[in-house]
Phi, psi and omega in degrees: 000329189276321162333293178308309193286301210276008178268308169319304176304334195287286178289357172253048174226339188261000183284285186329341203255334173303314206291334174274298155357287233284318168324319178296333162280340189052048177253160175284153194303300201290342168320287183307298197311302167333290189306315171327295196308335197275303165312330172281338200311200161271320174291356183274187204253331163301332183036046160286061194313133178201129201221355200257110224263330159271320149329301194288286170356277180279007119349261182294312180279001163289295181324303199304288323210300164309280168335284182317289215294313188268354144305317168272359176258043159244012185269114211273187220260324200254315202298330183263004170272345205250313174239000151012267205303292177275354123349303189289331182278291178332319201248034174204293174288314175318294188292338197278324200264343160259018159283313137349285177286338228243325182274331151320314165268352189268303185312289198285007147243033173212186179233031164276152169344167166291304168294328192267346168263014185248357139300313179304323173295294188296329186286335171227044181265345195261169159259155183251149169269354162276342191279341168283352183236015145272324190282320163299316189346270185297028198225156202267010167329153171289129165315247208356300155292330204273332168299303172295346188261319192289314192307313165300333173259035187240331200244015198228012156286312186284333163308316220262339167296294167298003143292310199290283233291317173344292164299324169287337158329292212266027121280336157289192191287348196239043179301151204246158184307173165296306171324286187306348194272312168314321168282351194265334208261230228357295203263350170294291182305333171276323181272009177273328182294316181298299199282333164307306188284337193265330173281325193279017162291326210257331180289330160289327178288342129334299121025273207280359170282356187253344193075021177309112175238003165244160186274004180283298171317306173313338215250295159354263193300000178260317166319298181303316180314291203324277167332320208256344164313289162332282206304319187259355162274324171307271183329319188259015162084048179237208200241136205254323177284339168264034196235320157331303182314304195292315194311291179313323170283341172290274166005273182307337179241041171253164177253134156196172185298153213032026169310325166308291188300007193244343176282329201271324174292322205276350179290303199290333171265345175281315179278358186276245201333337169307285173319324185271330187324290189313339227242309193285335177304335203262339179272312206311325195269141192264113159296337191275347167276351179284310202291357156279014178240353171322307192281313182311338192307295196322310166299309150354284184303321187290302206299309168286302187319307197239327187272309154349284177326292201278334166332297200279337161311279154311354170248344173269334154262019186297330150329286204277127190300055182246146180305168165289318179307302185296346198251331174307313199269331177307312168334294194276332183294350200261094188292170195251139162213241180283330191288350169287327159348275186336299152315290148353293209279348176319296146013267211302290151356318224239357189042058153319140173291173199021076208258308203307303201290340167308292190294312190270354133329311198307286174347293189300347191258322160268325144341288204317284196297355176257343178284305196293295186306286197318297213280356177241020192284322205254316149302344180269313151350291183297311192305322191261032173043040176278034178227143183265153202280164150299114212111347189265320158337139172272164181295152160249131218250128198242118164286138161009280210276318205261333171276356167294280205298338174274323168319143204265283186269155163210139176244104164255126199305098177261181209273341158247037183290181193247356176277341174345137144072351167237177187301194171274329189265014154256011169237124205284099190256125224279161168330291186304328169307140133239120158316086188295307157192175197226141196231113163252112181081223173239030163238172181244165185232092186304120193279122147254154143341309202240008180295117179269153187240144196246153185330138185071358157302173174217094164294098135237141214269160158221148172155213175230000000 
């Protein structure tokens, strides 16, 4: 057991130590974690055997489970009201279609079944959202654009999971009709959308009817929600990643107390599970079996990543006032990441006749696009002049309550302070103190020279 833990302590120090790497080199974050896991692997420098396929499965969707949920409680309110619509058309009609074109080109070029190639289509018919949102984070994109490829690639797992289980129905004996495939594709998306809108209403007023006054406990308590949401959404047969999904945008743009500190922890947990997420996939895949599949993977990969892609792109936003330039890089944006793995391994578990050959197409098909795609988004960005100039970006806008929690100091005023009634430029405050804002009531007060200050203020500082 202590092995095993100092093995874990190990790869996750030499992941933190990548991370400079891979800036320096411009390789993607998830690329590097991946590759530690292959190199820790049996086949590696690690001599680590790892083969189970049901580990990496229920794994990887607890990881998954962290990952939706802290991406969506940072999606703000205003960005899914502004891209709705064509987001929401990517990540439902988008994905069933290129889950289509995608088990189409896979029949005429592999020699699986018709059902294992239309499996094959639904595992990477989706985008992922971490790998769009490391390669975006920091990048200076037009909002306009840049709202829609994160919000579809947040939201377009669970359609494309409930195309897979569909499917995986009709490779056993008790498969289920179209009719029925439709009602089960209904009823995944109303009760995961319904249990999703209800926690993510019920969970702060839960908060605060329990009396949560640290932010540990809290952090706490948005997790048990986080779960118990998944869980009673699965058990009635609804979609537990789009009920998570939705849980987090309610969740993240209501206010309550210690939220900055509550985003941030849960962003800290999202990248722990990230890192182990890259890293047991990268033990699980045998490299030396990938290499009979580099030319079919290579084709594969042009034709769903980018000709598919920009195919459904284009037809689907052809509605919507977007440029060619713009609708190319939405095209080019829909990168492949773990999460199509993950998926993969369902395959094997579920024993598909060629599930093995499956899990390794997929793996190679996602190298491909995060190397090719991932690594040249922010250059293709510049080249097709999708970047705001400096200055044109909007501000990010911080509330009260979150400039409480970043504040160094807090001074509240009582009714026998010696600050009472008088201004600010008659109170002598060392240099180093600036007066950030000042909260009366319910309202805030932008701090001046001449602002007097009265009983019951609440000053908060940043300095030493």
């Amino acid at each position: 057991m202590e092995y095993k833990i100092l093995t874990c302590g190990v790869l996750l120090i030499i992941s933190l130590l990548s991370i400079r790497v891979s800036k320096k080199v411009q390789v993607p974050l998830l690329i590097m974690f991946l590759f530690i896991g292959m190199l820790a692997g049996s086949e590696g420098i690690g001599g680590i055997y790892f083969d189970d396929a049901a580990i990496t499965q229920n794994l990887g969707n607890f990881a998954l489970i962290f990952i939706l949920f802290s991406g969506a409680l940072e999606t703000k309110k205003e960005d899914v009201k502004a891209a709705l619509y064509p987001s929401g058309i990517l990540a439902t009609a988008g994905v069933f279609l290129t889950a289509v074109f995608g088990g189409l080109f896979t029949y005429l070029l592999t020699d699986f079944s018709l059902v294992e190639a239309c499996l094959f289509g639904a595992i990477v018919s989706s985008t992922d959202a971490a790998a769009v949102i490391s390669m975006l984070g920091d990048s200076d994109l037009k909002k306009r654009i840049k709202s829609v490829i994160e919000i579809e690639s947040g939201s377009n797992d669970p359609m494309a999971y409930a195309l897979i289980l569909f499917i995986m129905s009709m490779v056993k004996s008790d498969g289920m009709s179209i009719f029925g495939g439709i009602l089960f594709l209904i009823r995944q998306m109303v009760i995961g959308g319904a249990f999703g809108v209800l926690f993510g209403k019920l969970t702060v007023p839960i908060g605060k009817l329990l009396k949560i006054e640290r932010e540990e406990f809290l952090t706490i308590h948005m997790i048990a929600m986080l779960f118990i949401c998944f869980s009673v959404t699965n058990i009635l047969k609804g979609n537990g990643f789009l009920a998570i999904y939705l849980m987090g945008i309610f969740i993240g743009n209501q206010r309550f107390g210690f939220r900055l500190n509550t985003l941030r922890n849960m962003r800290v947990i999202s990248w722990l599970m990230q890192i182990s997420m890259f890293i047991l996939l990268g033990l699980l895949v045998f490299p030396t079996q990938l290499k009979s599949f580099m030319f079919t993977g290579s084709v594969l990969a042009l034709l769903i990543t980018i000709v598919a892609r920009m195919a459904v792109v284009f037809i689907l936003l052809a509605g919507f006032r977007y440029t060619t330039k713009e609708k190319f890089f939405m095209g080019w944006a829909g990168l492949k990441g773990a999460v199509p793995i993950i998926f993969s391994t369902m395959a094997i578990t579920e024993g598909v006749r060629n599930s093995q050959s499956i899990f390794n197409l997929v793996f190679y098909m996602v190298v491909f696009s995060v190397l090719v795609q991932g690594m040249t988004l922010k250059p293709l960005a510049k080249f097709l002049n999708l970047v705001d100039k400096p200055g044109d970006s909007e501000a990010t806008e911080i509330d009260i309550e979150e400039l409480e929690e970043l504040s160094i100091k807090k001074l509240y005023v009582d009714k026998n302070s010696e600050y009472v009634d008088k201004s600010i430029r008659e109170i002598s405050f060392p240099r180093t103190i600036h007066i950030i804002a000042i909260r009366r009531g319910d309202k805030e007060i932008i701090p001046n020279g001449d602002v007097i200050l009265r009983a019951g203020d609440k000053l908060l500082m940043s300095g030493l």
